[in-house]
C-alpha positions as a printed NumPy array, in Angstrom:
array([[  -4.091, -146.763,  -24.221],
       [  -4.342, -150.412,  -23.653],
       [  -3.343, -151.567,  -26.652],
       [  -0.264, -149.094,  -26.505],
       [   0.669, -150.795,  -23.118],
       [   0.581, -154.252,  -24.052],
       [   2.338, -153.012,  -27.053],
       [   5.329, -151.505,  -24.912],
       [   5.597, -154.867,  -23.337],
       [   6.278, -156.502,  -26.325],
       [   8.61 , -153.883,  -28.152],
       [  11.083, -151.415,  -26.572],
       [  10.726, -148.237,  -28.118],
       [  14.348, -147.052,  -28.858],
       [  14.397, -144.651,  -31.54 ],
       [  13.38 , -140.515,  -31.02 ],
       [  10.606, -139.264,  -33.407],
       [  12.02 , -137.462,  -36.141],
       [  12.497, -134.05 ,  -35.808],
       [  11.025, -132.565,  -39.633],
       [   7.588, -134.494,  -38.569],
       [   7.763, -133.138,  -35.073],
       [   4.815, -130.858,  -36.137],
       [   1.192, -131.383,  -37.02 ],
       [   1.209, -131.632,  -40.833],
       [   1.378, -135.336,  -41.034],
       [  -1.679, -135.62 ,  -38.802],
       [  -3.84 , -132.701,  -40.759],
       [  -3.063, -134.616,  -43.83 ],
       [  -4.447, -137.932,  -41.948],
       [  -7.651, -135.913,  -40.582],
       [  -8.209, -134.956,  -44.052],
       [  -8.148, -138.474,  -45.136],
       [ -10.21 , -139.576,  -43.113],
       [ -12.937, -137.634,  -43.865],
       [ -12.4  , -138.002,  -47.663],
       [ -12.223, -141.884,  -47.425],
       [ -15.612, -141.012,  -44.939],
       [ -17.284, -139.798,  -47.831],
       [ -15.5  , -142.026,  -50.634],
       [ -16.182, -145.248,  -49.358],
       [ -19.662, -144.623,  -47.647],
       [ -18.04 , -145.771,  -44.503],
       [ -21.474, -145.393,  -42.406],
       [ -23.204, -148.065,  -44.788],
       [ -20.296, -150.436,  -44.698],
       [ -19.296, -152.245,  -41.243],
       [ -16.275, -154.363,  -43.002],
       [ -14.712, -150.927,  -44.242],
       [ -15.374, -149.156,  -41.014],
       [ -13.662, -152.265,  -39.142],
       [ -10.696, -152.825,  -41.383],
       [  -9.995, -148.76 ,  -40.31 ],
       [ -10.393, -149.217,  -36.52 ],
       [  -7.977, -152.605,  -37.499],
       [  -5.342, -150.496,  -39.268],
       [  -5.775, -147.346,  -36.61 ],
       [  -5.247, -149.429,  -33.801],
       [  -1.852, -151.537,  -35.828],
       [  -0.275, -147.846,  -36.224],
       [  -0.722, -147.235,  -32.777],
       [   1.622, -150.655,  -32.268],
       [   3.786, -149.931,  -34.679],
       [   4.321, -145.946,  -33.973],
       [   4.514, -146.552,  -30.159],
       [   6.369, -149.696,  -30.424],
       [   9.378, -148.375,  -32.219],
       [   9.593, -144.363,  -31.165],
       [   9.813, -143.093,  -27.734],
       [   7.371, -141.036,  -25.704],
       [   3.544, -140.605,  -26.801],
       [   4.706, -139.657,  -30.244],
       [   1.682, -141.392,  -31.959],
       [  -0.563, -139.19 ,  -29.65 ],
       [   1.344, -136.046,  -30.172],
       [   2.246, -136.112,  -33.924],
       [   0.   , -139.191,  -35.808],
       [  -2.921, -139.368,  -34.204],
       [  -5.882, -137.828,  -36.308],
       [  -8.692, -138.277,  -33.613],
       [  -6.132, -136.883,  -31.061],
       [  -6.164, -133.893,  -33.086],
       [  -9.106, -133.522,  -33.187],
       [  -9.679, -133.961,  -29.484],
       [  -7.399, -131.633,  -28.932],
       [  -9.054, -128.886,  -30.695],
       [ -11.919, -129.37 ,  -28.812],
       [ -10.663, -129.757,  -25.437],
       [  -9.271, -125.816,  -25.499],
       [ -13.337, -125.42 ,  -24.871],
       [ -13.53 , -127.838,  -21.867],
       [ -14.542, -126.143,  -17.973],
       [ -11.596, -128.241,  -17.099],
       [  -7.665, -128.48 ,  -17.146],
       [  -4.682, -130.82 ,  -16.128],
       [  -3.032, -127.821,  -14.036],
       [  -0.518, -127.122,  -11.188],
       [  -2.81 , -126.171,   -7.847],
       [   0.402, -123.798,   -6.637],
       [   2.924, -122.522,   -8.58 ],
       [   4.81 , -121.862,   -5.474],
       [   5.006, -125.446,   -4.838],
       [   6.392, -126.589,   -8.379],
       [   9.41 , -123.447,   -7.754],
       [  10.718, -125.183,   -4.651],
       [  10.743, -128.766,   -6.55 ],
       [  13.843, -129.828,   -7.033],
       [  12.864, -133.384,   -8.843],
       [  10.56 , -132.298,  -11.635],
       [   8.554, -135.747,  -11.436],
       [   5.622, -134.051,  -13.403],
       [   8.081, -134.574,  -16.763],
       [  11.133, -136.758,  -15.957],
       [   8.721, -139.278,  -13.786],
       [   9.7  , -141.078,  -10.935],
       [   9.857, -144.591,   -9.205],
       [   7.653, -145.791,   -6.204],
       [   9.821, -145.987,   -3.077],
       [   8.169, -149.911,   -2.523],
       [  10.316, -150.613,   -5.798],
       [  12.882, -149.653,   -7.97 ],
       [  11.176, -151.809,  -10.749],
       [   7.849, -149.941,  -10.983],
       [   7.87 , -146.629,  -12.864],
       [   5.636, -144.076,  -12.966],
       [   6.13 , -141.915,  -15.822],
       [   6.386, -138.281,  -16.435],
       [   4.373, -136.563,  -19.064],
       [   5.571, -138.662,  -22.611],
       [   4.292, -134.724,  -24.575],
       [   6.73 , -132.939,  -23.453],
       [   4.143, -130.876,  -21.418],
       [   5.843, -129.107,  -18.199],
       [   3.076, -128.204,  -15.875],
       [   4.734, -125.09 ,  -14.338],
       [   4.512, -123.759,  -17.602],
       [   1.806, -125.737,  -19.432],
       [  -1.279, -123.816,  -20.691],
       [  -4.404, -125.076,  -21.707],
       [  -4.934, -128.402,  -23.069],
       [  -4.12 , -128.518,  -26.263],
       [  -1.472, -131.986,  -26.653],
       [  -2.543, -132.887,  -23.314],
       [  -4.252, -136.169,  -23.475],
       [  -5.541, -136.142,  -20.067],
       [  -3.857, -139.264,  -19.007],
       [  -2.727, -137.936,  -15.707],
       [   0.578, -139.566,  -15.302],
       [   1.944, -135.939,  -14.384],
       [  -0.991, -136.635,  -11.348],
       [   0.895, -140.08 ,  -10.328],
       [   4.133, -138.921,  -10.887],
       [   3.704, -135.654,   -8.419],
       [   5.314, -136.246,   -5.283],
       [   3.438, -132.842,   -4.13 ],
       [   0.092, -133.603,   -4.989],
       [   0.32 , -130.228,   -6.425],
       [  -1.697, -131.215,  -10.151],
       [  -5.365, -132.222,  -10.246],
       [  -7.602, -131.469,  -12.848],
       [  -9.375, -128.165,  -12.162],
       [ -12.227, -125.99 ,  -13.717],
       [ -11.718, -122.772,  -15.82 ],
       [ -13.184, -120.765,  -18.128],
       [ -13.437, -122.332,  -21.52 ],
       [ -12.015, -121.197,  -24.31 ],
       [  -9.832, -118.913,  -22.241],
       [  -6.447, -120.245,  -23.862],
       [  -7.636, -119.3  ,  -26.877],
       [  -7.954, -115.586,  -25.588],
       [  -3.788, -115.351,  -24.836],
       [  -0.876, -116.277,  -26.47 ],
       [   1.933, -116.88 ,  -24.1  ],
       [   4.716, -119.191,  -24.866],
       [   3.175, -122.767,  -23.735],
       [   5.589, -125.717,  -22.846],
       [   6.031, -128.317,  -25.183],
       [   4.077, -126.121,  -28.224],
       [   5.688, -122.729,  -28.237],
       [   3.469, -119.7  ,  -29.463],
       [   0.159, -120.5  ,  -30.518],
       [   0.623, -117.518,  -32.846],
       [   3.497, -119.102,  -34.871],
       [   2.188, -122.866,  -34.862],
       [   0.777, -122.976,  -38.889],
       [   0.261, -126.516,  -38.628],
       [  -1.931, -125.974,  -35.891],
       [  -3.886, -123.009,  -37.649],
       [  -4.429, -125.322,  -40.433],
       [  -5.109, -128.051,  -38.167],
       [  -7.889, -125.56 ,  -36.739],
       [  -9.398, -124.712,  -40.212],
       [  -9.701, -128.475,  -40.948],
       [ -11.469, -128.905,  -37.76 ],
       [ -13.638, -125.703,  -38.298],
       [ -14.447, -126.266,  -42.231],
       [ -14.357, -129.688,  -42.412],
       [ -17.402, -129.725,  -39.658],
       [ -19.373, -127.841,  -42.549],
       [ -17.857, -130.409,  -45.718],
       [ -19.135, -133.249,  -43.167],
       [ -22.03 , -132.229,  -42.521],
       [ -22.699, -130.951,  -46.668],
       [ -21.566, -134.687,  -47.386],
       [ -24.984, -135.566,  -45.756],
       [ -27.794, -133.476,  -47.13 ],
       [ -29.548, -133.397,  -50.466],
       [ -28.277, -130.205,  -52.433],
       [ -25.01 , -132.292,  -52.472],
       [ -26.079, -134.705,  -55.018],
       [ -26.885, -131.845,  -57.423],
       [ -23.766, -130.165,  -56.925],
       [ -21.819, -133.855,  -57.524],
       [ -23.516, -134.235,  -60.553],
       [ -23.077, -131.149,  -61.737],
       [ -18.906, -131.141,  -61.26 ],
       [ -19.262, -134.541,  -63.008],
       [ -20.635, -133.164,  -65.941],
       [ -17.976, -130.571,  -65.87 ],
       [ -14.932, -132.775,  -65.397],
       [ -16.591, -135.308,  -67.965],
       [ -16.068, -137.888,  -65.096],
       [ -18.126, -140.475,  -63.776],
       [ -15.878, -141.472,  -60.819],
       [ -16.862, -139.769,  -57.572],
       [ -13.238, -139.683,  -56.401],
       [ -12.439, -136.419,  -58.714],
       [ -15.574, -134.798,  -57.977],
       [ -14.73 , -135.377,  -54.366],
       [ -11.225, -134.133,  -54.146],
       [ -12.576, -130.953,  -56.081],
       [ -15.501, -130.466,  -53.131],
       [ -12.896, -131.116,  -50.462],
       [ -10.241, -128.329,  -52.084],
       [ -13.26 , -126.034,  -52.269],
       [ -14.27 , -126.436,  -48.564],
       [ -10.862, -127.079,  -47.122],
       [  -8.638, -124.736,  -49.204],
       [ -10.31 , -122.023,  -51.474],
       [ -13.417, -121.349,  -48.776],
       [ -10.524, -120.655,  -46.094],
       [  -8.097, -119.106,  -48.082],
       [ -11.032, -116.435,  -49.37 ],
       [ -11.99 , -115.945,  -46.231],
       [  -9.472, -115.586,  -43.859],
       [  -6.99 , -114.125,  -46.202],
       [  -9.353, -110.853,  -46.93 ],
       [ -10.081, -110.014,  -42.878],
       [  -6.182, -111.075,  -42.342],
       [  -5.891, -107.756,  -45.13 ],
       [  -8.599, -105.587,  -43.658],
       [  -7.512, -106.245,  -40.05 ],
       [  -4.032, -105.412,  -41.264],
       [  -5.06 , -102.039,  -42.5  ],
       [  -7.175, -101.373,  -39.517],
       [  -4.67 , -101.981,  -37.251],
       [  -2.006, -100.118,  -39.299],
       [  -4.617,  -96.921,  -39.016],
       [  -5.072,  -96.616,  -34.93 ],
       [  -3.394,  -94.136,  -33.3  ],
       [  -1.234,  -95.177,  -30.045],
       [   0.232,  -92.416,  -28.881],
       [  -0.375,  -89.517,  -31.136],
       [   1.918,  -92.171,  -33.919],
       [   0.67 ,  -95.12 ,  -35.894],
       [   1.266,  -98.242,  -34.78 ],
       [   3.24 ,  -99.507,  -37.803],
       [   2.923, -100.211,  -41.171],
       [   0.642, -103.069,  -41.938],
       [   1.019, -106.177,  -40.109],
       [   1.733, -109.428,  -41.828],
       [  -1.34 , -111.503,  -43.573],
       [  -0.213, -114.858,  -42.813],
       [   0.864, -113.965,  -39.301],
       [  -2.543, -112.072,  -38.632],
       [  -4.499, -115.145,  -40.554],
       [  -2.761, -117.701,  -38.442],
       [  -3.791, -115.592,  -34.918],
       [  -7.401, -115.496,  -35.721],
       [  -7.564, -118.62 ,  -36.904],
       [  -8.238, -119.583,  -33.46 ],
       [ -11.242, -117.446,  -32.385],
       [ -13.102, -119.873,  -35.284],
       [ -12.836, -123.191,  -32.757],
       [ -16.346, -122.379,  -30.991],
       [ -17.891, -122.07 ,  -34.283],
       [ -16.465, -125.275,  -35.599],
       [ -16.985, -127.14 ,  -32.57 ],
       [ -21.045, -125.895,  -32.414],
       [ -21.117, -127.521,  -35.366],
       [ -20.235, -130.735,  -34.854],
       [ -22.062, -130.655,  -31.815],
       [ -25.451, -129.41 ,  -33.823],
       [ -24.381, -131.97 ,  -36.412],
       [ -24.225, -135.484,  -34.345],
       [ -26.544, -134.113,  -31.96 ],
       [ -28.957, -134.848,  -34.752],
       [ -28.112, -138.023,  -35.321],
       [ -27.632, -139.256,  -31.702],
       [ -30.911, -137.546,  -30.913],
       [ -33.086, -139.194,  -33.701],
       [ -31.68 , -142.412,  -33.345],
       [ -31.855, -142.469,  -29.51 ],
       [ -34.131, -145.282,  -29.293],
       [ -33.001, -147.732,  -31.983],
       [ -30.86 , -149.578,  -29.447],
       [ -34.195, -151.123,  -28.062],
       [ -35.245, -152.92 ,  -31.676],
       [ -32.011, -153.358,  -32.171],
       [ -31.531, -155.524,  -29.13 ],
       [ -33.92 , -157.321,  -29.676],
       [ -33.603, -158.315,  -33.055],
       [ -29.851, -159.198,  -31.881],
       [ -31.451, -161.802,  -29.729],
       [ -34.117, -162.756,  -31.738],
       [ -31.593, -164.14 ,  -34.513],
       [ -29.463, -165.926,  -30.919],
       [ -32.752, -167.622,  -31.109],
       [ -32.914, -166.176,  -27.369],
       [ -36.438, -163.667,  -28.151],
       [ -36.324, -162.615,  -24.569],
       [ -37.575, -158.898,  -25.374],
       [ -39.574, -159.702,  -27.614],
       [ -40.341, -158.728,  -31.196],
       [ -38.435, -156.065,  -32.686],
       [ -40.407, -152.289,  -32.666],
       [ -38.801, -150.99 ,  -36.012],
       [ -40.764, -147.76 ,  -35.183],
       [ -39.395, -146.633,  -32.287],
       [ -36.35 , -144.154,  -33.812],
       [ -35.774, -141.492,  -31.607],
       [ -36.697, -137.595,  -30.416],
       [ -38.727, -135.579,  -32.881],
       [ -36.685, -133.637,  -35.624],
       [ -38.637, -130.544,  -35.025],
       [ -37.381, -130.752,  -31.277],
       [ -33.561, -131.931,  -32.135],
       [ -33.59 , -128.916,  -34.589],
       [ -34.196, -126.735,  -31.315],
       [ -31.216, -128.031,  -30.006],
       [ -29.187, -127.639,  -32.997],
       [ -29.998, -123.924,  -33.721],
       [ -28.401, -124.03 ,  -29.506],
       [ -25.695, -125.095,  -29.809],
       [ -24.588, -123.209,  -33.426],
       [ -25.467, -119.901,  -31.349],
       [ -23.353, -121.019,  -28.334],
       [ -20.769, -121.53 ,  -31.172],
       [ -20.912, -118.273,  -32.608],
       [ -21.209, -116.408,  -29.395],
       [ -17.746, -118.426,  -28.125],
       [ -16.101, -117.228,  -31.978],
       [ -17.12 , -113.608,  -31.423],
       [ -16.063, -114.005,  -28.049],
       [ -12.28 , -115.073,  -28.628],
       [ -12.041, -112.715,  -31.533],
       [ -12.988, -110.153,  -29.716],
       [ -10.343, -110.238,  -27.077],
       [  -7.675, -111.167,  -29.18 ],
       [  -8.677, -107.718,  -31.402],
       [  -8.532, -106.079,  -28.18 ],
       [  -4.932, -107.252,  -27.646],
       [  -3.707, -105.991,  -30.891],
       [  -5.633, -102.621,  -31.357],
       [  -6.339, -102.135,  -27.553],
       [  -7.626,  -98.103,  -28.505],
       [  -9.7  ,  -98.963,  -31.867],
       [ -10.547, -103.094,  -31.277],
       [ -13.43 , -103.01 ,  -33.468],
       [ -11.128, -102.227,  -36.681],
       [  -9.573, -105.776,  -36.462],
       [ -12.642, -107.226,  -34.707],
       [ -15.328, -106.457,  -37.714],
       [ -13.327, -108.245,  -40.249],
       [ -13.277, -111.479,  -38.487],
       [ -16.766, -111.17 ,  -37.036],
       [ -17.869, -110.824,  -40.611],
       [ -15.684, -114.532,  -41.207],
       [ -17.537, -115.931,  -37.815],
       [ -20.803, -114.629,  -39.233],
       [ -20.603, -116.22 ,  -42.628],
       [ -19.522, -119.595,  -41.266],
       [ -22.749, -119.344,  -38.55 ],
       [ -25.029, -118.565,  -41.507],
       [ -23.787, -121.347,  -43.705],
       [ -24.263, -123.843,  -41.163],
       [ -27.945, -122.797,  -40.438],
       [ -28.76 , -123.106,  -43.606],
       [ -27.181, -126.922,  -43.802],
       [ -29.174, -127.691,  -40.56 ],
       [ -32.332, -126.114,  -42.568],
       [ -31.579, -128.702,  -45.577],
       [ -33.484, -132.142,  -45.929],
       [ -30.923, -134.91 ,  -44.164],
       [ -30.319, -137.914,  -46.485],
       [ -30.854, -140.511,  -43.872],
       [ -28.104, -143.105,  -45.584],
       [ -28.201, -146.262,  -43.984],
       [ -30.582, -145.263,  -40.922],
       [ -33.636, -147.227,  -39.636],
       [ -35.745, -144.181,  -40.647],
       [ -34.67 , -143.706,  -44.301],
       [ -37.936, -145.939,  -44.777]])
């Protein structure tokens, strides 16, 4: 956010983002590349790579915000965002009107059109730049909590407040500034990135993935990992979902075809992509228990490597304050981290079945279990796979305990 102020000082945003990329596609495609030039270009073994990509992030945040009016970097660019995003529609908290009441008898509408501080007509205090009206905002998804809408209330009327999590995932009414979650593509496909690409991460890091890399090799006749790659990242990120989803989309659509409302049958059968795209959404616990599980690990057994650290830091200042490094302090016990792991993958699942659950109740309110199963049996899959890669030996690349 800094740099995008100092930027805005500089350069006077004048033009309006264009409207064909006023979607999420362009940043799916940049959260997939990411990951790929993750894997591609061993970015956690090479500080000069990982800096020349915080260099280049933080020149398209200059260059996005500098030239195109409100947050459009945030809203449409912005990879990380994304992916933030995602995860916030699990947060206990909200950016949310305190009384609806109160925003119906404002005339003004600071919370989006922003205002200017009575000491000075100079100072402005804007409005939310992502097109999120709180009187009709729900959940968090786009919202960055930057609280301008907070500065910019003349009411005092928006604060952030607790909820349930997950909860927005459980409705679908038309949210301001997104629309229906239920017709947003780009942001079901934003979801499966998040959701299978927290498996493809974390399958970039233990052993059977060698074998497998050598194997494809040997099939493609290549010896250049970036084929081998792109075919692990189609599998994961394209065939995996499209397998998946697309056969409980078709056996939800028959079982909700089937129940009875009535004494007549609700229809003939519903849509697959439709269907595929409104369950997609019940799979953002899952994903997001296994990131969690999957840094969790290596936060937890690396916990203590900022004390040797530190003190070899200083020890090359020629300042050995602290003494000499102790290379064999790492961090908690694997055996104990793996408790926390197998936690926070069954918090996961329990959120996915959750969230499918009511949304199957919402479409087959007399039989829910017909389009609940299907997508249970998706959720269930997905858990099992990522026990077993929490079960596999970690290749500790680049880590003080890989000797």
């Amino acid at each position: 956010m800094l740099v995008r102020q100092l930027a805005r000082r500089i350069f006077k945003p004048r033009f309006d983002w264009p409207r064909a990329l006023r979607n999420k596609w362009l940043s799916v495609g940049l959260f997939v590349l990411i990951l790929f030039t993750y894997e591609l270009f061993d970015l956690w073994s090479s500080p000069w790579w990982t800096a020349l990509l915080i260099v280049a992030y933080f020149l398209t945040v200059v260059a996005v915000d500098g030239f195109f009016k409100h947050a459009s970097f945030c809203k449409f660019v912005c990879p990380i965002g994304q992916f933030n995003f995602v995860a916030s529609t699990l947060s206990p908290l909200e950016v949310k009107v305190r009384d609806q009441d109160v925003c119906t008898s404002c005339h003004t509408k600071d919370c989006i059109r922003g205002r200017r501080e009575p000491v000075s007509d100079l100072v402005t205090i804007r409005g939310c730049e992502l097109a999120l009206f709180q009187p009709r905002k729900v959940g968090n998804m786009d919202c960055t909590f930057c609280l301008d809408c907070v500065h910019a209330c003349p009411h005092d009327n928006i604060g952030i407040l607790s909820r349930m999590p997950a909860s927005e995932l459980m409705i679908d009414p038309i949210r301001s500034g997104i629309g229906y979650f239920s017709r947003r593509k780009d942001l079901a496909a934003l979801v499966i990135v998040f959701t299978f690409g927290a498996l493809l991460n974390a399958f970039g890091m233990v052993s059977p993935v060698y074998a497998v890399e050598r194997w494809l090799g040997q099939i493609l006749h290549v010896n250049h990992e970036t084929p081998v790659l792109g075919v692990i990242f189609a599998a994961f990120l394209i065939v995996e979902p499209v397998l998946l989803l697309g056969t409980a989309a078709w056996l939800t659509s028959i079982g909700i075809s089937r129940t009875l409302t009535n004494g007549t049958t609700a229809g003939e059968e519903r849509a697959l992509l439709p269907l595929a795209v409104r369950y997609t959404y019940g799979l953002v616990p899952l994903g997001f228990g296994m990131w969690l599980a999957h840094y969790s690990f290596h936060f937890l057994t690396g916990l203590y490597t900022v004390i040797p650290v530190s003190q070899n830091a200083l020890a090359n200042l020629g300042w050995p304050i602290l003494g000499q490094p102790r290379w064999t302090l790492t961090g908690i016990p694997s055996n104990i981290v793996q408790v926390v792991e197998i936690g926070f993958l069954a918090l996961g699942f329990a959120g996915s079945l959750l969230v499918v659950h009511s949304l199957a109740e919402d479409d087959s309110p007399e039989k829910p279990l017909r389009a609940f199963v299907p997508w249970a049996a998706v959720c269930l899959v997905l858990w099992l796979a990522s026990m077993w890669l929490m079960f596999q030996p970690m290749e500790m690349r680049a880590t003080l305990m890989s000797g």
